[in-house]
MARKOLMAR-698757 format. One record per residue (C-alpha): residue number from 1; residue in three letters; x, y, z. Coordinates in nm, 3 decimals, always signed. Example, Ala and Ser with C-alpha at 12.3 -4.5 7.8 and 13.67 -1.06 7.14 Angstrom:
2
marba, kefi, c1, c2, c3
1, ALA, +1.230, -0.450, +0.780
2, SER, +1.367, -0.106, +0.714
end
This chain:
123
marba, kefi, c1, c2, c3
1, UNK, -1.608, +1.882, -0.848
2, UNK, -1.946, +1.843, -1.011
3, UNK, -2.229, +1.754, -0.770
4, UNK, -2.300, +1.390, -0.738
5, UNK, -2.504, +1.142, -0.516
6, UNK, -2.341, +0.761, -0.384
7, UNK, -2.567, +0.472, -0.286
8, UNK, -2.487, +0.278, +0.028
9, UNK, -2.521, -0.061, +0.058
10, UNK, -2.462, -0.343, +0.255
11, UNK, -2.166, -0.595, +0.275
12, UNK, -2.168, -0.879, +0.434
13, UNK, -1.813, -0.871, +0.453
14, UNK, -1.590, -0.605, +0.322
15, UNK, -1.302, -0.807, +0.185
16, UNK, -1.547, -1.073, +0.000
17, UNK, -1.744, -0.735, -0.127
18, UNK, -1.404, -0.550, -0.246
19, UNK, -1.290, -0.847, -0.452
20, UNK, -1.642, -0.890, -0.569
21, UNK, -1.605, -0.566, -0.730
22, UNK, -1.277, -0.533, -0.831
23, UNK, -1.344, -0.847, -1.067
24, UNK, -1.565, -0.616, -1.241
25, UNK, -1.335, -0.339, -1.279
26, UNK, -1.369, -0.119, -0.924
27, UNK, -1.113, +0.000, -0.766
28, UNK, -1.125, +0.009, -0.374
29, UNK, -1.062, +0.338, -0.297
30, UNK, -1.101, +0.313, +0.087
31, UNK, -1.181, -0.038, +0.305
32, UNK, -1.225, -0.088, +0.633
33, UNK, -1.376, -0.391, +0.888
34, UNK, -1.696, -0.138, +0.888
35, UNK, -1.692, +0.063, +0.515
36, UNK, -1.599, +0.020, +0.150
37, UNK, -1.545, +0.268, -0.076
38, UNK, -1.518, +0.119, -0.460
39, UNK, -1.500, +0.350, -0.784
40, UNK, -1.509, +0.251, -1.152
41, UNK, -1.437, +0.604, -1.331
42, UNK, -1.664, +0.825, -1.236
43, UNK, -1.883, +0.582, -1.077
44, UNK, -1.879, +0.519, -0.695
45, UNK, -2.060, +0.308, -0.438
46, UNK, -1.996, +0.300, -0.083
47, UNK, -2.095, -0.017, +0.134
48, UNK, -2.170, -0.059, +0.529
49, UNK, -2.067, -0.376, +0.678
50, UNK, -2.401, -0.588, +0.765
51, UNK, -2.302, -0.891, +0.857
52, UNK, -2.642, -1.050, +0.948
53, UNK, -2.761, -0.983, +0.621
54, UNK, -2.978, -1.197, +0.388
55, UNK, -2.889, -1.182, +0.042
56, UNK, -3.200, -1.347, -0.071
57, UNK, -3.465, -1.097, +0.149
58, UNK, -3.243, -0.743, +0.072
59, UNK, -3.434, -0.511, -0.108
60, UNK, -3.099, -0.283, -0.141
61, UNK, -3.087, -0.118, -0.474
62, UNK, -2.870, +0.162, -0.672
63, UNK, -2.966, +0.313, -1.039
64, UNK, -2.611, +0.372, -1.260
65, UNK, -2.696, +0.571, -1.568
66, UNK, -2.384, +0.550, -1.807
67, UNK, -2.365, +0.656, -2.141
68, UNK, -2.194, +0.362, -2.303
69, UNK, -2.425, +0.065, -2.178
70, UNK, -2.300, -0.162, -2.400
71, UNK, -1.908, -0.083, -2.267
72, UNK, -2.030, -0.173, -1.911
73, UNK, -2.212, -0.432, -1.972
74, UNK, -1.887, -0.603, -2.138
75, UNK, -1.667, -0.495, -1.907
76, UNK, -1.925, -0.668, -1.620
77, UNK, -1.921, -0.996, -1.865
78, UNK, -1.579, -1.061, -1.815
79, UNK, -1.668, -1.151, -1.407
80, UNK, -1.803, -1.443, -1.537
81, UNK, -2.145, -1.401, -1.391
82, UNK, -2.445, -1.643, -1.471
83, UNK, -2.689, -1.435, -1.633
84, UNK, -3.014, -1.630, -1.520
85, UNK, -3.288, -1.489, -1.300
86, UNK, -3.246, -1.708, -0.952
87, UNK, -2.822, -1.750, -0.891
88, UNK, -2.632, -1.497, -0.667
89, UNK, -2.467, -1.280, -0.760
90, UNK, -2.586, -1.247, -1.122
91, UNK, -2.563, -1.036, -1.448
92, UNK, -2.886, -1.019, -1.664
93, UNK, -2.812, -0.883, -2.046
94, UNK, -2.919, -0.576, -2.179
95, UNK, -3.363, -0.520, -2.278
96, UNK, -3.502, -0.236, -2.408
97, UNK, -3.819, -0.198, -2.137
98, UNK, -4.153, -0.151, -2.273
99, UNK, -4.141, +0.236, -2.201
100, UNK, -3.789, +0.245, -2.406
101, UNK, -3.549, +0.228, -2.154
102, UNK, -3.202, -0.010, -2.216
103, UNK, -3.132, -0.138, -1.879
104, UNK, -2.925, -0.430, -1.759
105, UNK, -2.902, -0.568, -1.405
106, UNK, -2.629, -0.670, -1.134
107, UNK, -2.741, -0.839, -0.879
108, UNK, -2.389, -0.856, -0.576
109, UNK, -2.287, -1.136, -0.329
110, UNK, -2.496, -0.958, -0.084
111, UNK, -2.823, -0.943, -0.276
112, UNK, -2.790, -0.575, -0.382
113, UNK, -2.937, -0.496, -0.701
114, UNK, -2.752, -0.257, -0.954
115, UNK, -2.982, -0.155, -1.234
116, UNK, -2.766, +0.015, -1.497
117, UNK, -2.953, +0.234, -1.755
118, UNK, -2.823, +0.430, -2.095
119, UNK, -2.787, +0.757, -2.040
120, UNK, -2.964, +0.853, -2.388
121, UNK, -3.335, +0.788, -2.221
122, UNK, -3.491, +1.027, -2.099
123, UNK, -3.840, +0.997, -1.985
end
């Protein structure tokens, strides 16, 4: 097995976070009342329950480099996600940054944000 990293995160609930997820093509790989375990492919997050949480005041973040952006980024469309910059949960499209990076962002139910970067930059 190559070497790899997962980001934790925090759920609010579990069951509310799993479904979240699997609309956007996870599977749940492991879920109890206090951890989640969701995988798309090769890519993996793992979430704690936090109950008390604040969507709107978590500063919980994970990077996912892919190297089809484009694939994701449809795949996440099809959740039906507004893509403005204030509703929760949200999906913002694809920008090339200033620096040349093509990132897009997820923002979950619980105020965690995804930001999900081609592979092909390198800085």
């Amino acid at each position: 097995m190559a070497d790899r990293i997962t980001a934790n995160l925090p759920a609010r609930s579990t069951d509310d976070t799993a479904s979240f997820y699997e609309r956007l093509g996870f599977v749940v790989e492991f879920k109890d009342d206090g951890w989640l375990i969701v995988r798309r492919g090769s890519l993996e997050l793992e979430f704690f329950a936090h109950p008390e949480l604040d969507p709107r005041t978590s500063c919980f973040s994970a990077c996912v480099r892919v190297g089809d952006l484009d694939a994701l980024y449809a795949a996440f469309q099809t959740a039906g996600l507004p893509d403005d910059c204030f509703s929760m949960p949200r999906l913002t499209p694809p920008v090339v940054e200033e620096h040349g990076m093509r990132i897009f962002a997820l923002v979950d139910l619980n105020g965690s944000l995804l930001r999900c970067i081609d592979n092909a930059f390198r800085p």
